[in-house]
LOVO-255780 format. One record per atom (N, C-alpha, C): atom name; x, y, z; residue number from 1. Coordinates in pm, whole numbers, plus 50000, padded with zeros to 5 digits. Example, Ala and Ser with C-alpha at 12.3 -4.5 7.8 and 13.67 -1.06 7.14 Angstrom:
atom / px / py / pz / seq
N / 51319 / 49431 / 50780 / 1
CA / 51230 / 49550 / 50780 / 1
C / 51320 / 49670 / 50780 / 1
N / 51285 / 49775 / 50708 / 2
CA / 51367 / 49894 / 50714 / 2
C / 51290 / 50003 / 50787 / 2
END
This chain:
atom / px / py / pz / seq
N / 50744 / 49811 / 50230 / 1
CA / 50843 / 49918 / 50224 / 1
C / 50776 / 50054 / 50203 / 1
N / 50716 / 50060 / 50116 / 2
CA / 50594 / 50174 / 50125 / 2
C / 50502 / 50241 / 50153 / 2
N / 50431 / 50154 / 50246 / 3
CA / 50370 / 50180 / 50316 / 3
C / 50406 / 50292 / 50453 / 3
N / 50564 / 50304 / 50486 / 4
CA / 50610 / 50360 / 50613 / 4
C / 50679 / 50502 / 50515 / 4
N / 50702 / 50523 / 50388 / 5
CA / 50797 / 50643 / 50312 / 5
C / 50755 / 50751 / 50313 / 5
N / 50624 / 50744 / 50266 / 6
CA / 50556 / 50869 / 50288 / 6
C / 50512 / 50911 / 50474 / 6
N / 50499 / 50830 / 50539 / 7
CA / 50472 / 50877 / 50697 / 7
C / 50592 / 50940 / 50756 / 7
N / 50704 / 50881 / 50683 / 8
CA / 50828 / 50918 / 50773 / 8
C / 50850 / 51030 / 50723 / 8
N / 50840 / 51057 / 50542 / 9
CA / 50864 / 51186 / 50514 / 9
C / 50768 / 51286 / 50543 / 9
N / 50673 / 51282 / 50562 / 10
CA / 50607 / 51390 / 50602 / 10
C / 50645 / 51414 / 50768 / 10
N / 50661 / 51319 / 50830 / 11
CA / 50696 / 51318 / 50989 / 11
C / 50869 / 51434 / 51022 / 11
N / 50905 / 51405 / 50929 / 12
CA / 51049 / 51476 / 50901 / 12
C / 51031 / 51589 / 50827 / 12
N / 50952 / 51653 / 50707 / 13
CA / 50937 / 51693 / 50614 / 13
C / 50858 / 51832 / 50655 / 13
N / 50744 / 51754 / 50642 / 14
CA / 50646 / 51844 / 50664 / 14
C / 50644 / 52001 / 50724 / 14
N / 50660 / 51955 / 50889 / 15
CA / 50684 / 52085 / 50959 / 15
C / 50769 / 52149 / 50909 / 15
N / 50892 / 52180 / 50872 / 16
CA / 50968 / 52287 / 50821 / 16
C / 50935 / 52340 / 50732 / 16
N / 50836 / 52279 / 50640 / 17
CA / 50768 / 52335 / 50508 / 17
C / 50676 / 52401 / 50530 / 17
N / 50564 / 52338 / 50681 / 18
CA / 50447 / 52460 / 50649 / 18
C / 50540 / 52574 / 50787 / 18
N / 50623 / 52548 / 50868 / 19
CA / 50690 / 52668 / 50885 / 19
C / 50765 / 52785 / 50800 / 19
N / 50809 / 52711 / 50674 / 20
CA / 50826 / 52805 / 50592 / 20
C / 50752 / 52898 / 50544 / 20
N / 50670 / 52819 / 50486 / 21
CA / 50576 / 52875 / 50381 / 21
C / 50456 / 52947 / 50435 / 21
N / 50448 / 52919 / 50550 / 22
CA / 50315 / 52979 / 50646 / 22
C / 50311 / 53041 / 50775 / 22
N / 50432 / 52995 / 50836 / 23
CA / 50512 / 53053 / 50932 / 23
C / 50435 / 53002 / 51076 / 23
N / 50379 / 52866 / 51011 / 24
CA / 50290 / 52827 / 51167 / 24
C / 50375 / 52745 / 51269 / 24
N / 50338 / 52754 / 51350 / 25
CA / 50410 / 52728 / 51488 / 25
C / 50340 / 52559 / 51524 / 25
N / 50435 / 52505 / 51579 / 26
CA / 50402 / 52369 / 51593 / 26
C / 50301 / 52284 / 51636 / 26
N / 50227 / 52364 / 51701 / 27
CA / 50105 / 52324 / 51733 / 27
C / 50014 / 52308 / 51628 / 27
N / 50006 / 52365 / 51494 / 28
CA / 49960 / 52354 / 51423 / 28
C / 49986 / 52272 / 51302 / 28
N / 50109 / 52233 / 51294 / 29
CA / 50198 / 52088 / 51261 / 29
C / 50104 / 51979 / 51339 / 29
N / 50109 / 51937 / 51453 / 30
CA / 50084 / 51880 / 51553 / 30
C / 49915 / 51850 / 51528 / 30
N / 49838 / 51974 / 51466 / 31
CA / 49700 / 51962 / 51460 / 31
C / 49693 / 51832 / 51380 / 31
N / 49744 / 51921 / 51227 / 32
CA / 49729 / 51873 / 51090 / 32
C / 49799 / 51729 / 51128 / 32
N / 49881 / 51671 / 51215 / 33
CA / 49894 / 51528 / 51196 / 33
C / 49830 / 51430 / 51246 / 33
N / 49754 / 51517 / 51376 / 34
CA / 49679 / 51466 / 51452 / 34
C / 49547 / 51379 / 51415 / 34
N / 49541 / 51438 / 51258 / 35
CA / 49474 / 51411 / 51175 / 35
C / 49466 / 51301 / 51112 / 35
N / 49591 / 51279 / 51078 / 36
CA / 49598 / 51170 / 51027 / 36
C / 49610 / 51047 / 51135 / 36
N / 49693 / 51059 / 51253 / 37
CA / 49711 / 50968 / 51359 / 37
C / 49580 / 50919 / 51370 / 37
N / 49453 / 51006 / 51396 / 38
CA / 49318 / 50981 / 51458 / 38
C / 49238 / 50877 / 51368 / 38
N / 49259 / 50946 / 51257 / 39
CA / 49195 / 50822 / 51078 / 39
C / 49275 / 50688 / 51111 / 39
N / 49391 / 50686 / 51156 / 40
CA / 49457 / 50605 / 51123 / 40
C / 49438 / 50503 / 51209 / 40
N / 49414 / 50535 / 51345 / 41
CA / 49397 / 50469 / 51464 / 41
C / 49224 / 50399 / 51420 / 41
N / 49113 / 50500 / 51399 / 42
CA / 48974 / 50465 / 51372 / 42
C / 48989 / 50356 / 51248 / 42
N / 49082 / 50362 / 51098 / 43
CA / 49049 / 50284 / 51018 / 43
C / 49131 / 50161 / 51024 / 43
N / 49208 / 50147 / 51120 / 44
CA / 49258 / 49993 / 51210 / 44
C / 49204 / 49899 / 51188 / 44
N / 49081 / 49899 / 51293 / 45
CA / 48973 / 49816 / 51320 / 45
C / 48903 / 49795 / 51203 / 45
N / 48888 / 49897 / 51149 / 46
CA / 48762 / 49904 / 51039 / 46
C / 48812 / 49837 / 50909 / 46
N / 48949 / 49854 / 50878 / 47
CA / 49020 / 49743 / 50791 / 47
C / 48986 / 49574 / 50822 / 47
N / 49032 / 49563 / 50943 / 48
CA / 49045 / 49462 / 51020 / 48
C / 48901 / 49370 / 51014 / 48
N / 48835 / 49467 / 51005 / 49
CA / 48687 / 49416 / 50963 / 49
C / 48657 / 49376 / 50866 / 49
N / 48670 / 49472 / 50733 / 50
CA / 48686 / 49439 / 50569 / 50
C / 48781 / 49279 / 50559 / 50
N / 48871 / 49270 / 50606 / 51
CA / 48956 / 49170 / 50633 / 51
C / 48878 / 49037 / 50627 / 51
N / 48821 / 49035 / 50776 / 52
CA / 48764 / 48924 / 50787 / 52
C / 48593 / 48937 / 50720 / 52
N / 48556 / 49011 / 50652 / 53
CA / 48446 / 48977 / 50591 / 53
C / 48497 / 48944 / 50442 / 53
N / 48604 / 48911 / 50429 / 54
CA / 48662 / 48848 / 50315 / 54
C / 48705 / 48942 / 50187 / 54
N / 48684 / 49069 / 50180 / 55
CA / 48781 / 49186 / 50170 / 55
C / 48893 / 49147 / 50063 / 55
N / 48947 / 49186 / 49957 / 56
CA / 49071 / 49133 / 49908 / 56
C / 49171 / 49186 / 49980 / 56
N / 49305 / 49132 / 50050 / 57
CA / 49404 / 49210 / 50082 / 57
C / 49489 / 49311 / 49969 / 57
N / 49452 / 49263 / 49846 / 58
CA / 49527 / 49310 / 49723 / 58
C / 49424 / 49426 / 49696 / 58
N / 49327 / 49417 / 49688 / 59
CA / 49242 / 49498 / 49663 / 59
C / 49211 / 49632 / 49789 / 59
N / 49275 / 49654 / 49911 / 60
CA / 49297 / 49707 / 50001 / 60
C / 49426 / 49772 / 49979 / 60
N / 49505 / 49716 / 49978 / 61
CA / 49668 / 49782 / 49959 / 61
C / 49658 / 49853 / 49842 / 61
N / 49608 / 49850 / 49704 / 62
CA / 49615 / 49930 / 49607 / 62
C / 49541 / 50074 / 49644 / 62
N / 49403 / 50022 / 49689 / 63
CA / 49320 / 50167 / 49727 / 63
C / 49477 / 50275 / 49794 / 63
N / 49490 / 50182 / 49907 / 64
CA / 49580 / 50258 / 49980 / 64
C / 49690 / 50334 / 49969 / 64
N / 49761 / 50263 / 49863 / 65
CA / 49852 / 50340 / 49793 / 65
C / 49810 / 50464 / 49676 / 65
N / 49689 / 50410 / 49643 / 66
CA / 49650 / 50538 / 49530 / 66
C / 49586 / 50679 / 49651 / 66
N / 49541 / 50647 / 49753 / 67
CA / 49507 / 50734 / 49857 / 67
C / 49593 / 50832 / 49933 / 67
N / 49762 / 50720 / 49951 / 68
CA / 49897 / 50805 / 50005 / 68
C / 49917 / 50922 / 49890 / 68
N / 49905 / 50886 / 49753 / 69
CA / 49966 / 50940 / 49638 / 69
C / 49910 / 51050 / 49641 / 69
N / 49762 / 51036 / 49651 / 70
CA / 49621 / 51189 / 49644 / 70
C / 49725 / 51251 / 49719 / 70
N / 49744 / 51233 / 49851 / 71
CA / 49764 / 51287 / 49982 / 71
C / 49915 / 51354 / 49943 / 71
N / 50019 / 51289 / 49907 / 72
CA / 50153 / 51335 / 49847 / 72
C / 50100 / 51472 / 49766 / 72
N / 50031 / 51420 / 49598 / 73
CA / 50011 / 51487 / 49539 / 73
C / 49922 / 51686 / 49609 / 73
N / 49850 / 51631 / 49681 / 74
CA / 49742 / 51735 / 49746 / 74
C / 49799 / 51839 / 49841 / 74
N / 49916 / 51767 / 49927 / 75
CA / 50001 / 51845 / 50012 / 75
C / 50087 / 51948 / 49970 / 75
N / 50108 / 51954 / 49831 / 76
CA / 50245 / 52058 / 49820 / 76
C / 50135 / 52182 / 49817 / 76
N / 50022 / 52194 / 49683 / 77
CA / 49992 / 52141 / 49622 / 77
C / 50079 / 52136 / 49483 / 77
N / 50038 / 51977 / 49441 / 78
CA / 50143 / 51996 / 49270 / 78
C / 50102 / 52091 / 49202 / 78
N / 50190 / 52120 / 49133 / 79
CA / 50174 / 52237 / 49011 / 79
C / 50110 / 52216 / 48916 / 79
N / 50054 / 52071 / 48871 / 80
CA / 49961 / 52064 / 48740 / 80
C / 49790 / 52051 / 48810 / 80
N / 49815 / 52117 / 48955 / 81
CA / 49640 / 52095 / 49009 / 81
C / 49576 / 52255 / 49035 / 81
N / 49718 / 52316 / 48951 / 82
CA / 49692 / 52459 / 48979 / 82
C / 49593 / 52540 / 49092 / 82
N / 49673 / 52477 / 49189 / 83
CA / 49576 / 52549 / 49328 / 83
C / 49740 / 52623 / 49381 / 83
N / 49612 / 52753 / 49468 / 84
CA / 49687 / 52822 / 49569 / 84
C / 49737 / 52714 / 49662 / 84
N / 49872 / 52802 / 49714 / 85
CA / 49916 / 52730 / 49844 / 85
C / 49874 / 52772 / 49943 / 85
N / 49824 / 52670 / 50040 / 86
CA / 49711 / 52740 / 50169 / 86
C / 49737 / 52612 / 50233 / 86
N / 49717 / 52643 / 50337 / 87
CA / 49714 / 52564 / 50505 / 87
C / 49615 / 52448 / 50458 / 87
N / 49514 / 52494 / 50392 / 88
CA / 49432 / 52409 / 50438 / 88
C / 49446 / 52290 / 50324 / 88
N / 49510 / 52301 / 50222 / 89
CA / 49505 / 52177 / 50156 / 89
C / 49611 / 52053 / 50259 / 89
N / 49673 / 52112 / 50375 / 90
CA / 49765 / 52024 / 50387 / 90
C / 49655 / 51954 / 50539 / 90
N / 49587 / 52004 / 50587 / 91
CA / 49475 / 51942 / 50650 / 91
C / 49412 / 51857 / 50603 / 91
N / 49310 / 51892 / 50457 / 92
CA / 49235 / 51813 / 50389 / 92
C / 49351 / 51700 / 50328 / 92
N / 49493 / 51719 / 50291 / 93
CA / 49564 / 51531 / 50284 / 93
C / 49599 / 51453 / 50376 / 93
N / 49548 / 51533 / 50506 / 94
CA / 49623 / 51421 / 50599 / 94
C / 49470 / 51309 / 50595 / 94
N / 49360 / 51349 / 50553 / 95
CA / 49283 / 51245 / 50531 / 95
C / 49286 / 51117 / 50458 / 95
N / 49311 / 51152 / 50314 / 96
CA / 49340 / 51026 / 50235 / 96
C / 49472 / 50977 / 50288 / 96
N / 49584 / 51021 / 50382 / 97
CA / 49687 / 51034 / 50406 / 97
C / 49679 / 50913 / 50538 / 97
N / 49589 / 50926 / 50605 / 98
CA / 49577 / 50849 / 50733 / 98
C / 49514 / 50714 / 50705 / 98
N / 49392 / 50717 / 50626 / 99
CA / 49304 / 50637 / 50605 / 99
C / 49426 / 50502 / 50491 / 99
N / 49467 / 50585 / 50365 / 100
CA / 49572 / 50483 / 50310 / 100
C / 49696 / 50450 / 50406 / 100
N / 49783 / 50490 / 50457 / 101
CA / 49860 / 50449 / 50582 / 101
C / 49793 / 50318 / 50591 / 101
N / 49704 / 50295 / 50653 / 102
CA / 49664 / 50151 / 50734 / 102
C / 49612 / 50101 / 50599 / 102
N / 49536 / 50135 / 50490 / 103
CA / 49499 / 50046 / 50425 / 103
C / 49664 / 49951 / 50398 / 103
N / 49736 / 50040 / 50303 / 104
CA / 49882 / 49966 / 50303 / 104
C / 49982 / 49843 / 50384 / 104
N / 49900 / 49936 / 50524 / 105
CA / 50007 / 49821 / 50617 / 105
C / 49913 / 49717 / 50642 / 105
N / 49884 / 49697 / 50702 / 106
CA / 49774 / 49600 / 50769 / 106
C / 49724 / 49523 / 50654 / 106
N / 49663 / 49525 / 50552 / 107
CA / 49651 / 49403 / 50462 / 107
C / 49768 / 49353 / 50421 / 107
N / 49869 / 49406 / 50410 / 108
CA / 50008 / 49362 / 50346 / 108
C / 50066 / 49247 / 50426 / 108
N / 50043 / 49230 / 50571 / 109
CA / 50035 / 49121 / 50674 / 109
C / 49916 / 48966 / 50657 / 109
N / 49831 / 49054 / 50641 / 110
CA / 49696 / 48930 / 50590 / 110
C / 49729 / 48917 / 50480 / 110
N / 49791 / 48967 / 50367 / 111
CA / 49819 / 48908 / 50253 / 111
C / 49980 / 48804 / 50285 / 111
N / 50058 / 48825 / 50298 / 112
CA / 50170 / 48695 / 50337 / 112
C / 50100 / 48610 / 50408 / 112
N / 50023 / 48653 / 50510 / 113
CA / 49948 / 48474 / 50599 / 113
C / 49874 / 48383 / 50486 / 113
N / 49829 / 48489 / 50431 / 114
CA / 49741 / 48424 / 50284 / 114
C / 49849 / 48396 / 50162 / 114
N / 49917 / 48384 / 50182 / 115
CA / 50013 / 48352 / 50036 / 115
C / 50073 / 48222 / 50080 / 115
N / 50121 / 48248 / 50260 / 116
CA / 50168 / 48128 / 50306 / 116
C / 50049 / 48031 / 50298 / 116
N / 49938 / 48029 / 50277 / 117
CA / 49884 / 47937 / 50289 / 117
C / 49845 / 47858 / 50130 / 117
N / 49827 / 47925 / 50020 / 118
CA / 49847 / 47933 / 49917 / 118
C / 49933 / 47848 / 49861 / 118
N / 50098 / 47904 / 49908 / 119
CA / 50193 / 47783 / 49906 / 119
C / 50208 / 47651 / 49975 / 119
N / 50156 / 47644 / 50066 / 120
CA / 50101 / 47561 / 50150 / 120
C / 50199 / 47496 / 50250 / 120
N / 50229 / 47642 / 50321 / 121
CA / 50359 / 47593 / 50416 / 121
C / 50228 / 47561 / 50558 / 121
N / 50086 / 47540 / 50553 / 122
CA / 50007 / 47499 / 50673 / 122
C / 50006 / 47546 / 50773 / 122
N / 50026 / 47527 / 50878 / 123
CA / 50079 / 47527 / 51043 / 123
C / 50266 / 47599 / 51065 / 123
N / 50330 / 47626 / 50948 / 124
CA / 50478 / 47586 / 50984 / 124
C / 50501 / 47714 / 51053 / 124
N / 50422 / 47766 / 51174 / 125
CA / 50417 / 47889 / 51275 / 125
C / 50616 / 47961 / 51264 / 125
N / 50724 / 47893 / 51273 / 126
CA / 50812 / 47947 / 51259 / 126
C / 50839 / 48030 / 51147 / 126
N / 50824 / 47948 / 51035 / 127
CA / 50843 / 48002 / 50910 / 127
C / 50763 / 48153 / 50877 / 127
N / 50623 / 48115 / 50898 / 128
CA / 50537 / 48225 / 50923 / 128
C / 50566 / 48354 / 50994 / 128
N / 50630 / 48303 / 51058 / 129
CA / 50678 / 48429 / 51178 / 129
C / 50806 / 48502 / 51123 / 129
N / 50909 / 48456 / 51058 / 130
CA / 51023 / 48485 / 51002 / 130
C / 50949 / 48550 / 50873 / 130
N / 50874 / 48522 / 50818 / 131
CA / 50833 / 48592 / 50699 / 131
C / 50758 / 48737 / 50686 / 131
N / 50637 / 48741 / 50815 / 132
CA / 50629 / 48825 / 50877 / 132
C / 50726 / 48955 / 50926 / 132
N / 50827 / 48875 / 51011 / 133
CA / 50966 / 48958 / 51059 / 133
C / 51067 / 49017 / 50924 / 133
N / 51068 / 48936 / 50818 / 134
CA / 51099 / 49048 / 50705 / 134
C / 51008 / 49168 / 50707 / 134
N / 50893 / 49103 / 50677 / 135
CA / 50830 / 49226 / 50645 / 135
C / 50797 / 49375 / 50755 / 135
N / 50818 / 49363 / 50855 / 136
CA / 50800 / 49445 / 50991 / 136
C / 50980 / 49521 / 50892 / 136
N / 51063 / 49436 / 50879 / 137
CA / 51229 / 49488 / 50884 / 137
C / 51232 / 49599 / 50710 / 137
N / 51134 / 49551 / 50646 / 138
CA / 51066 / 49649 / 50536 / 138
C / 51026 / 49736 / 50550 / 138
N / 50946 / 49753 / 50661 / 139
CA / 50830 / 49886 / 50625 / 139
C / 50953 / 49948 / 50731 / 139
N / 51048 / 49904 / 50841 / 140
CA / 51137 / 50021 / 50950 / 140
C / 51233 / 50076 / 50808 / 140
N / 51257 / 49973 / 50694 / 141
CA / 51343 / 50054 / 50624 / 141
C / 51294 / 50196 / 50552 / 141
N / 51177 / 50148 / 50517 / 142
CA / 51091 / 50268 / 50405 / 142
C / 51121 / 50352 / 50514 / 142
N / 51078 / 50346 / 50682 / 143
CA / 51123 / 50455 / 50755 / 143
C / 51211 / 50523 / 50791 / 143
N / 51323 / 50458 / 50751 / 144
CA / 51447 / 50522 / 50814 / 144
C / 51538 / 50579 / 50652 / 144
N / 51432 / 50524 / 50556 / 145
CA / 51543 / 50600 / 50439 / 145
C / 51508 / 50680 / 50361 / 145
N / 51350 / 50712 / 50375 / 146
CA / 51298 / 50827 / 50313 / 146
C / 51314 / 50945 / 50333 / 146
N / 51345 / 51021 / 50484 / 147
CA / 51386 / 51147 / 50475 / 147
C / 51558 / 51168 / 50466 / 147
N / 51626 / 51046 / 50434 / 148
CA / 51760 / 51054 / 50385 / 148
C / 51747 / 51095 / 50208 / 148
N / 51669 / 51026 / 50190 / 149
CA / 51605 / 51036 / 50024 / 149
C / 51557 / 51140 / 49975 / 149
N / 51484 / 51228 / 50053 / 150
CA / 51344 / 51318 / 49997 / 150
C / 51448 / 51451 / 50068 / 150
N / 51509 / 51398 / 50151 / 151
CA / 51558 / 51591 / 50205 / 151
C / 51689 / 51653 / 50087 / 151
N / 51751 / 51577 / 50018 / 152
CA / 51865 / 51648 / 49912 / 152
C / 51748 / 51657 / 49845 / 152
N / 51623 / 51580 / 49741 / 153
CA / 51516 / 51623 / 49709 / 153
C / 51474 / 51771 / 49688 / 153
N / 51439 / 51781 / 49833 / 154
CA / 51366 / 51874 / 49844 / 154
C / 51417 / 51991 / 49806 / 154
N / 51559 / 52008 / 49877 / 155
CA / 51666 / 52083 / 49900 / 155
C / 51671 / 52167 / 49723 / 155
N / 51657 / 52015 / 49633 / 156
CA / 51696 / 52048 / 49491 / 156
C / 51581 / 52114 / 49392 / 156
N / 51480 / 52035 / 49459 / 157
CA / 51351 / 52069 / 49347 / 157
C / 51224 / 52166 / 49397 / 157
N / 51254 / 52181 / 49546 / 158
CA / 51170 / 52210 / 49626 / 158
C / 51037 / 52115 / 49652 / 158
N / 51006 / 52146 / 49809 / 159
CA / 50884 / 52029 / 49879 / 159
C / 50761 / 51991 / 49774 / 159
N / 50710 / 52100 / 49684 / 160
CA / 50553 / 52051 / 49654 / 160
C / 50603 / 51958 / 49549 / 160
N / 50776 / 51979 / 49453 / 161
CA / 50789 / 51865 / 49308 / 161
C / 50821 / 51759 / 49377 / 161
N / 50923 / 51751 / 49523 / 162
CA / 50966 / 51598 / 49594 / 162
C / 50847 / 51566 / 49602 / 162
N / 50732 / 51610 / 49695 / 163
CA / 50600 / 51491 / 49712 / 163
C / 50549 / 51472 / 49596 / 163
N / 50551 / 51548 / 49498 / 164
CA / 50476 / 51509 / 49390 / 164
C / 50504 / 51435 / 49350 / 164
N / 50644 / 51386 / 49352 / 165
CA / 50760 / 51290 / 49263 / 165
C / 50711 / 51163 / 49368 / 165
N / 50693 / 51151 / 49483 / 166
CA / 50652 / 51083 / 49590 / 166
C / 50523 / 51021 / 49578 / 166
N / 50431 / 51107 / 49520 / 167
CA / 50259 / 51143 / 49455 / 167
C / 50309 / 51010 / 49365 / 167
N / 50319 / 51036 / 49287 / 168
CA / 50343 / 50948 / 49157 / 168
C / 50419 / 50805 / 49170 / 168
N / 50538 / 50833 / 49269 / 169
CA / 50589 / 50677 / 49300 / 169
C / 50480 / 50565 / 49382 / 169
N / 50384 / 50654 / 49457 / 170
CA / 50254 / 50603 / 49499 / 170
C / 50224 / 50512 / 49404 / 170
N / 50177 / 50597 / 49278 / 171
CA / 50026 / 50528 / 49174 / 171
C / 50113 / 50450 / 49093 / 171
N / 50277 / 50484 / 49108 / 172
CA / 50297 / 50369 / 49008 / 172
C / 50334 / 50235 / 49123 / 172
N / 50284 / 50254 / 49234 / 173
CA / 50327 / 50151 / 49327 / 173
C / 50186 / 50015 / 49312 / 173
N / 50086 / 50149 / 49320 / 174
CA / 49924 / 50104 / 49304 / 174
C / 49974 / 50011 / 49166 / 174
N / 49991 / 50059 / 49031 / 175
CA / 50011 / 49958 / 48929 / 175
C / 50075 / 49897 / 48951 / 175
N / 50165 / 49856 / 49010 / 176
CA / 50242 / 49736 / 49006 / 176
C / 50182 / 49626 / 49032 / 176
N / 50105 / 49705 / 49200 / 177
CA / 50084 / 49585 / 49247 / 177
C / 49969 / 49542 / 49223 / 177
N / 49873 / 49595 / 49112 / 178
CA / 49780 / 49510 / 49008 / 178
C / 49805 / 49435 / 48932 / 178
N / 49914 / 49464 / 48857 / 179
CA / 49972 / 49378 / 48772 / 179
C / 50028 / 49288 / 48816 / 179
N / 50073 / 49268 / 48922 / 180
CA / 50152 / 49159 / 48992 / 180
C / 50040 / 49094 / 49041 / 180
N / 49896 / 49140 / 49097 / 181
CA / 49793 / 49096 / 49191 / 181
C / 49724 / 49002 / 49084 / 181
N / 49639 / 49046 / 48978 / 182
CA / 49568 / 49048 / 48898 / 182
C / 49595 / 48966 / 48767 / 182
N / 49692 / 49006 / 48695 / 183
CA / 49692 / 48961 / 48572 / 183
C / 49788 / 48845 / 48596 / 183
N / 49865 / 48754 / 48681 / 184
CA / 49964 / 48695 / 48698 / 184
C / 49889 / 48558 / 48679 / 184
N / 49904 / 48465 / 48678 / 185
CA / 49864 / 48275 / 48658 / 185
C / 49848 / 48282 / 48793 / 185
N / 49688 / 48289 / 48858 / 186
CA / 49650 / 48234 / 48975 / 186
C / 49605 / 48075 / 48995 / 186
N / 49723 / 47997 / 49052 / 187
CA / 49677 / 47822 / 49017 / 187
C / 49526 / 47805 / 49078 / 187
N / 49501 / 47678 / 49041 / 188
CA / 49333 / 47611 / 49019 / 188
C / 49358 / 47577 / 49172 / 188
N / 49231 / 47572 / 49233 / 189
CA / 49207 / 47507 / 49362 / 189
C / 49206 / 47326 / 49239 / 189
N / 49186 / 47357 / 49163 / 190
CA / 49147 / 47191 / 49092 / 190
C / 49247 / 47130 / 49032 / 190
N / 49321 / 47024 / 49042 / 191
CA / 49400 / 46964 / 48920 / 191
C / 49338 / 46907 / 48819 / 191
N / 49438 / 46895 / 48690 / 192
CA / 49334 / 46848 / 48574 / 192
C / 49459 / 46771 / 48500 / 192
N / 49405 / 46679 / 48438 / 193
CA / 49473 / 46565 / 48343 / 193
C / 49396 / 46578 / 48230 / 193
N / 49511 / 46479 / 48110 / 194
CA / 49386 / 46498 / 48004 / 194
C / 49410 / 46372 / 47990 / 194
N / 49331 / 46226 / 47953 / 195
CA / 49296 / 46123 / 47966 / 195
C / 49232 / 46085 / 47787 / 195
N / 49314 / 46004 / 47766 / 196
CA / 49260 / 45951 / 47637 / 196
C / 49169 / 45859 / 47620 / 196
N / 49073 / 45891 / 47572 / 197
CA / 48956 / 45819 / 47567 / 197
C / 49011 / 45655 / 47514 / 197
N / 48937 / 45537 / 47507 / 198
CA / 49007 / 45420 / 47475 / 198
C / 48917 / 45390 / 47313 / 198
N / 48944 / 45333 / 47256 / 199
CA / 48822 / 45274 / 47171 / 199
C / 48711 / 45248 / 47178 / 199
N / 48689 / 45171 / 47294 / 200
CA / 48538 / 45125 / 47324 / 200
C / 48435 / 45272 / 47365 / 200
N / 48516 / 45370 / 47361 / 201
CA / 48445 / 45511 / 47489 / 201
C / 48384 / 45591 / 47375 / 201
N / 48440 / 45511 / 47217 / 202
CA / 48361 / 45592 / 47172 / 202
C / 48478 / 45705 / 47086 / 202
N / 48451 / 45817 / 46986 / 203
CA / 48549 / 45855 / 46950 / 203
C / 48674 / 45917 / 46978 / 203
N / 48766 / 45903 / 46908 / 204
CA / 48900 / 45916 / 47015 / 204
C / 48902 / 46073 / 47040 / 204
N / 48790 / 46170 / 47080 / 205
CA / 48898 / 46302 / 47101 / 205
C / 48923 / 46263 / 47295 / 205
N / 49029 / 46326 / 47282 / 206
CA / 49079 / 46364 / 47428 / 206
C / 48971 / 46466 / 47502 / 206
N / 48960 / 46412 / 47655 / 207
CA / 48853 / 46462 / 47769 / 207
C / 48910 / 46546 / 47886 / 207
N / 48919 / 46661 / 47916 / 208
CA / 48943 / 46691 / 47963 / 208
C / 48895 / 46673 / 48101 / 208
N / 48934 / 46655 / 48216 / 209
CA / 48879 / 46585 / 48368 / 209
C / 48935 / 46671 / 48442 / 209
N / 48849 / 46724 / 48571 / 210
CA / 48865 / 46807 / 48675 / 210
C / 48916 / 46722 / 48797 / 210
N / 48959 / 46742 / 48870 / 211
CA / 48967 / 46631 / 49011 / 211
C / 48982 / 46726 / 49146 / 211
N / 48941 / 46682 / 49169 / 212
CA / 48936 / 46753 / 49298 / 212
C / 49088 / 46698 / 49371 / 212
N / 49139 / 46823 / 49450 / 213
CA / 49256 / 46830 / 49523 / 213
C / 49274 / 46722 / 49656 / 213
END
């Protein structure tokens, strides 16, 4: 779902803001996204790579989200980074801006193939595919409801506090999904019993035994 909120709002957002505030003409909208499209297209593959060199998918999606947030945060710019407002900070976010984009999406896919397997639905290619197809029907929502979301926003608090507020729903997105990744009961590739020793084995404490799956 998050992964698509911030693309759509800036895709909707953006230009009217640095037309406001800077009075640039669309081509220069068009530069600054171009920017990010180009990262985004180059760090595809290059994910895709991390991926299969065994890469965490969890450990990819967090970068990524703490990277959208920089990029939220960097674009207005927020008010506690006490910088001038200038063109060019909104150039320099479409970087962390492009590069997290794909970190977000694209492992978030290798992570469900990997969970399905985890649970151990195997081969069940339908199921897989329907689970998948939620998630594709997730990230069109983050797209289609963020500049319904962020434009009364903006309207109210003005553009640099909405992304900032955007900035921040990022990093608390990043924590979540550590805490959910990380600290949660990851089961044993091993089962284990505990087996009472008999008399003859010698004294009675209980043995703990590994077994293989």
């Amino acid at each position: 779902l998050m992964s698509n909120v911030a693309y759509s709002a800036c895709a909707a957002l953006l230009a009217r803001n640095m037309k406001k505030e800077f009075g640039t003409p669309a081509i220069v909208f068009s530069a600054a996204y171009g920017i990010h499209i180009g990262l985004a297209i180059v760090s595809a593959p290059i994910t895709g790579m991390l991926l299969d060199r065994g890469w965490s998918s969890r450990l990819l999606i967090i970068v990524g989200a703490v990277l959208v947030g920089v990029a939220c945060v960097l674009v207005g710019p927020a008010g506690f980074l006490h910088l001038p407002k200038s063109l060019w900070y909104v150039f320099v976010a479409m970087v962390p801006f492009g590069i997290g984009h794909i970190l977000l999406s694209v492992p978030s896919v290798f992570y469900i193939y990997e969970h399905c397997e985890r649970i151990g639905l195997g081969n069940a290619v339908e199921l897989r595919v329907a689970v998948v197809g939620v998630s594709r029907i997730t990230l069109s929502t983050g797209f289609g409801i963020s500049p319904l979301l962020l434009s009364p926003l903006v309207a109210v608090i003005g553009f640099s506090k909405a992304f900032t507020v955007l900035g921040f729903a990022y990093f608390g997105t990043a924590f979540l999904v550590a805490v959910l990744f990380f600290l949660q009961k990851v089961p044993s590739s091993a089962k284990t019993r505990l087996v009472q020793r008999s008399p003859s084995e010698g004294p009675g404490d209980n043995e703990l035994q590994t077994l293989k799956p």
